[in-house]
C-alpha positions in Angstrom: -15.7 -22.1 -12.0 -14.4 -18.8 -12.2 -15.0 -15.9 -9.8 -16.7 -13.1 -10.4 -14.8 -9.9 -9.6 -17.4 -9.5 -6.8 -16.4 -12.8 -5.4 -12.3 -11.9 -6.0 -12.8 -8.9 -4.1 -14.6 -10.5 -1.3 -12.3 -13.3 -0.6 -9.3 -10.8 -0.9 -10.7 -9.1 1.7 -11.1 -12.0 4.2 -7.3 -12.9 3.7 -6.5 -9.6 4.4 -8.6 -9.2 7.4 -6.4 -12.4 8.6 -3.1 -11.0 7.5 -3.2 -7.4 8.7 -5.0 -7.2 11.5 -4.8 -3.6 12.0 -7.1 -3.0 9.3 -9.2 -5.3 10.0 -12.3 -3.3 10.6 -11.6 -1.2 7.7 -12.0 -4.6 5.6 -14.9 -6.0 7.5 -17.2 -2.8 6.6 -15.4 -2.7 3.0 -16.9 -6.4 2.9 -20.2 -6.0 3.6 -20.4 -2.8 1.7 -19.4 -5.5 -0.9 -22.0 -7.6 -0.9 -24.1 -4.5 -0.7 -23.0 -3.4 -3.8 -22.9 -6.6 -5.7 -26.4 -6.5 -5.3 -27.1 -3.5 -7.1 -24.8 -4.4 -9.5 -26.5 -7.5 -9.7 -30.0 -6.4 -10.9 -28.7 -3.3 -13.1 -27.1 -6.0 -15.3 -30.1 -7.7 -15.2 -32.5 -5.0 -16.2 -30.6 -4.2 -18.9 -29.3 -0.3 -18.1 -27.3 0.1 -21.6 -30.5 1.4 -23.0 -30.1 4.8 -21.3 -26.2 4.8 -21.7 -24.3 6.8 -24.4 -21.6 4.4 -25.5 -18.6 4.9 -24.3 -19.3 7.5 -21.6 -21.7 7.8 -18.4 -25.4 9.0 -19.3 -26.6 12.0 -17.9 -29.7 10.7 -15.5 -29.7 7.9 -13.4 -32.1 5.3 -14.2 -34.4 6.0 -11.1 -37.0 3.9 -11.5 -34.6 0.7 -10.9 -32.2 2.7 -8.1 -34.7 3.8 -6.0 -36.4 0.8 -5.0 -32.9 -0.9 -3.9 -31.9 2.3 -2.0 -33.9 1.3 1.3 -32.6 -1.9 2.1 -29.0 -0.6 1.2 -29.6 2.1 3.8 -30.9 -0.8 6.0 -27.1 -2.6 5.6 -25.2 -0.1 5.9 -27.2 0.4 9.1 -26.4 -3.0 10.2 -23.0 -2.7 9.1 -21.3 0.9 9.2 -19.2 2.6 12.5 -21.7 4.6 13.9 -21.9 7.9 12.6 -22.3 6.8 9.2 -24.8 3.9 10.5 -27.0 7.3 12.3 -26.7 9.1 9.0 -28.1 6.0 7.0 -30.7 5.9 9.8 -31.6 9.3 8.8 -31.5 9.5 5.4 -33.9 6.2 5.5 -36.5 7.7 8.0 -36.6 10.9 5.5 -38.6 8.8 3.0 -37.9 8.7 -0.7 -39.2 12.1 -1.2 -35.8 13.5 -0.5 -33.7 10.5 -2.3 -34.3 11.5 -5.8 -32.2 14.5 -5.3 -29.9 13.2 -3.1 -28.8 10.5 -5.7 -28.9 12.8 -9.2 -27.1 15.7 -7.7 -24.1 13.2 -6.7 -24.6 11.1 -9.9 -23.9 14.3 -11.7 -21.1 15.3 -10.0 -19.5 11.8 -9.1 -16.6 11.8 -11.2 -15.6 14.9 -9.9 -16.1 13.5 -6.1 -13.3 13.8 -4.5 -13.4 13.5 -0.8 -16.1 12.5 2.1 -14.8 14.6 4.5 -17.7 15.6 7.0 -20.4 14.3 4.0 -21.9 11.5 5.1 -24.6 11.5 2.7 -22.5 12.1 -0.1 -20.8 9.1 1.0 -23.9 6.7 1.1 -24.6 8.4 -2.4 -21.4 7.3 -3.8 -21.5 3.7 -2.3 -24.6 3.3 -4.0 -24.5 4.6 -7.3 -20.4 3.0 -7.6 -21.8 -0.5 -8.5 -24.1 1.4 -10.7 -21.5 3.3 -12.5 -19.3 0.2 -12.7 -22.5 -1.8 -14.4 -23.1 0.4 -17.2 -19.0 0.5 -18.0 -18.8 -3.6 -18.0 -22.2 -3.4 -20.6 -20.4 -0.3 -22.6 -18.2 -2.2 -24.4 -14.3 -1.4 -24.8 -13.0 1.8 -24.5 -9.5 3.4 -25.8 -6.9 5.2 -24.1 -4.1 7.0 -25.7 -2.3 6.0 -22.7 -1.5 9.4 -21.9 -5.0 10.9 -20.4 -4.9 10.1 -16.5 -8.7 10.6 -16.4 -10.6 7.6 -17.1 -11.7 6.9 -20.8 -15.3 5.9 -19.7 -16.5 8.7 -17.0 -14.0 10.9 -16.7 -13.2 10.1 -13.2 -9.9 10.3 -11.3 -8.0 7.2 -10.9 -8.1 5.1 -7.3 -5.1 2.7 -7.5 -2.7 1.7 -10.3 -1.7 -1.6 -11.1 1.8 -2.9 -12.8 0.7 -6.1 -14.8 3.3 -8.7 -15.9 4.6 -8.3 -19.9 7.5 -9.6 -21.2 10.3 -9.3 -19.1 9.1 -5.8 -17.0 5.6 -4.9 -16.1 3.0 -2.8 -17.5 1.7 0.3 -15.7 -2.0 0.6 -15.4 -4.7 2.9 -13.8 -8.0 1.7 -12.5 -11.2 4.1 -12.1 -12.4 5.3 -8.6 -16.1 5.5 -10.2 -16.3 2.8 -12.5 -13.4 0.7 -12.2 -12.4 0.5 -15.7 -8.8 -0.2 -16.1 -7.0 1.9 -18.9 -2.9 1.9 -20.2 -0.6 4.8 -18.6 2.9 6.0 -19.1 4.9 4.0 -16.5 7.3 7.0 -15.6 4.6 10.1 -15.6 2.0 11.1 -12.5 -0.9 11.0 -13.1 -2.3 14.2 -10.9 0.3 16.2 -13.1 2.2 14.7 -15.9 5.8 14.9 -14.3 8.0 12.9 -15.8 11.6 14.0 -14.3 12.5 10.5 -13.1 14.1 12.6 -10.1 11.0 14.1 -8.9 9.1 10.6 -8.6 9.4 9.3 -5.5 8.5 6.1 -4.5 8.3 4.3 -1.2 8.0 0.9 -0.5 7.6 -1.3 2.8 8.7 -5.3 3.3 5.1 -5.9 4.3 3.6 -4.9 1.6 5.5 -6.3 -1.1 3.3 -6.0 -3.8 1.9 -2.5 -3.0 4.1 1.3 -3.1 3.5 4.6 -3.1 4.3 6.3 -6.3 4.7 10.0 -5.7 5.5 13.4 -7.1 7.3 16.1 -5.4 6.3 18.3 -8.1 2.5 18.6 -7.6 2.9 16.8 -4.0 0.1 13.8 -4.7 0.4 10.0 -4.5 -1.2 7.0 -5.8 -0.9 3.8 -5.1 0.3 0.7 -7.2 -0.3 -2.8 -7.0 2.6 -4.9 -8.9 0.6 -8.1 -9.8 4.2 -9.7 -11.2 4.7 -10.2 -7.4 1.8 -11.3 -6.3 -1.1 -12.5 -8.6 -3.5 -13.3 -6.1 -3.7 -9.4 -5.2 -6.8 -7.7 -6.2 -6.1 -3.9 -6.6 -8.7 -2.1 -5.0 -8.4 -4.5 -1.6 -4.9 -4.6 -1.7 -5.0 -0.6 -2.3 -7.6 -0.2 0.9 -6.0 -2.9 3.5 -2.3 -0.9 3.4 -3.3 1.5 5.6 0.9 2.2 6.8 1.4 3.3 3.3 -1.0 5.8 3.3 0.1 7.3 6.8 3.7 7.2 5.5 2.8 9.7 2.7 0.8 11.8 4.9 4.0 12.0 7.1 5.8 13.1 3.6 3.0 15.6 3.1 1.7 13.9 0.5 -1.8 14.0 -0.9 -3.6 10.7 -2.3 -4.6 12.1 -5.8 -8.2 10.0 -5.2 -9.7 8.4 -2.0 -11.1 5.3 -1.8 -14.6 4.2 -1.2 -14.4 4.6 2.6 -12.2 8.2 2.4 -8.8 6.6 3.2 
């Protein structure tokens, strides 16, 4: 029986935990904020949320009356499971009552593909985690969307990419980008950033490490940002955004470069 991509990025996750123990916490709160979100996922499939979605884009209002309900116990598991300042903040936010949740949630619904960073926002933060699976619902019930392979924003929501993936065709490997919001997965040029368009070969660094095989840092020394890229034609059992997460030495070897990751992740890494 096939996996869902819930499952996929679940198991990922435990191998990783096993393989690179220094981000091992990292991936045990990424996995429980997993099964968090597959939840929500779960029953916005199951109620049917394409009827407030414009096709092929994001709607403008969140479907309140089947988020709210599911945001106290996902406030109660990221209790359970988050380091402790965002556990307190979850705490918080919970004992406030849902009074305060509705605008919480719309303003950073409204401004979630142009989220950027976490940085000292730990509310924004629990917004994001919780409206992501939400997002990524309404995109998987949308239908396809096209990409003139040239846009870096995603075709769906408009959001910045979180990780790219090179998939195998032919005899090279197609270059892909996959959404930080939604996770839809669009075509890109393979020699071109995506923060800036650069496509001077000699201005596109990129940096690879024998641990990590299957994951580099693609970056530009023109507009000084960096993504990562997960090359599936070396390793098929990789799942992008895990892979993208657990390679935590990549990302401090770009910050050592002064580099800037065009898009952080889920957790802010």
């Amino acid at each position: 029986m096939k996996q869902s991509k819930w499952e996929q990025r679940i198991q990922r996750a435990d191998e990783l935990t096993t393989a690179y123990p220094f981000a091992a916490e990292v991936l045990q709160f990424y996995r429980k904020i997993t099964e968090l979100q597959e939840a929500i996922y779960g029953c916005a499939k199951s109620a049917g949320n394409g009827s407030r979605q414009v096709h092929g884009s994001l709607p403008e209002e969140l479907d309140l009356d089947l988020l709210l309900p599911m945001f106290p116990e996902f406030l109660k598991g990221v209790e359970r499971a988050a380091p402790q300042l965002l556990a307190e903040s979850a705490a918080a936010l919970h004992a406030r009552g849902s009074g305060q949740w509705q605008g919480l949630l719309m303003s950073h619904w409204r401004i979630a593909p142009r989220f950027r960073s976490i940085a000292g926002d730990s509310e924004g933060l629990l917004a994001w985690l919780f409206v992501q699976p939400y997002a990524e619902s309404l995109a998987d019930s949308g239908g396809a969307v096209t990409s003139n392979g040239r846009s870096s924003l995603c075709p769906f929501c408009a959001a910045k990419p979180l990780v790219g993936v090179l998939r195998p065709e032919g005899d090279g490997a197609k270059r892909s980008l996959i959404c930080s919001l939604c996770a839809t997965e669009w075509t890109f040029g393979r020699i071109v950033c995506p923060a800036c368009g650069e496509q001077a070969t000699e201005k596109l660094a990129i940096y690879t490490a024998s641990q990590f095989q299957e994951v580099r840092v693609e970056a530009c020394d023109t507009c000084r940002c960096y993504i990562k890229t997960v090359d599936l034609s070396k390793n098929g059992r990789a799942v992008p955004v895990v892979d993208e997460l657990a390679t935590i030495p990549l990302n401090l070897w770009a910050e050592e470069h002064q580099y800037v990751k065009l898009q952080p992740n889920l957790l802010g890494v």
